[in-house]
N, C-alpha and C positions, 0 to 999 in steps of 0.2 A: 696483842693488846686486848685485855679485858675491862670493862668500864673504865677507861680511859686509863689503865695500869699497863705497862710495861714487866712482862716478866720475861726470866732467861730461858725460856723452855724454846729452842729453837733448831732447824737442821735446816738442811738443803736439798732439794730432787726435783730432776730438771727431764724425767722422763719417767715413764712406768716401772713396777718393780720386777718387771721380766729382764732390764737392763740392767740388775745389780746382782751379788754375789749372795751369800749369805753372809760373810762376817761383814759386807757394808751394811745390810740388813741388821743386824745382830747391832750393830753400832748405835747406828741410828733411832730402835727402838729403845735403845738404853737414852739416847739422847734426849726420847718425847715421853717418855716414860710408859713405855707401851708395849703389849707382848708384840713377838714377832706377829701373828693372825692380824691383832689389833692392828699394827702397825699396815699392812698388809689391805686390810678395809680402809684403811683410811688414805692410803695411796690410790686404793679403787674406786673411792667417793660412797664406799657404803658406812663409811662413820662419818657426820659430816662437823662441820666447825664445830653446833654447838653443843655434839654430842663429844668431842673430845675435850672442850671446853667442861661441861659437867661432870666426864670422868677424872681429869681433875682434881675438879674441887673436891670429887667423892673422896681422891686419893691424899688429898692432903696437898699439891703440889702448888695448888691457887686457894686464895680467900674468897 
């Protein structure tokens, strides 16, 4: 949710990304719109809400 908006951009991970594959990786980053790395940092807490939040809007994906 971004100012009080509802958008579909959404997945699931319920542990770090040393527990997953690469095609659930691969999956996933298609899901958040995010390169694998990116996807990756922000599993790690080095992107954090409201920098995935601004890449985003840079991408066109949020208003």
């Amino acid at each position: 949710m971004v100012n009080g908006v509802k958008f579909g951009i959404s997945t699931y991970i319920s542990h770090g990304h040393k527990d997953y594959g690469d095609t659930l990786l691969a999956l996933m980053s298609r899901q958040l719109y995010l390169s694998k790395q990116e996807l990756l940092d922000f599993i790690d807490c080095r992107m954090g809400g409201e920098d995935y939040v601004a890449l985003m809007q840079v991408r066109g994906h949020l208003v």
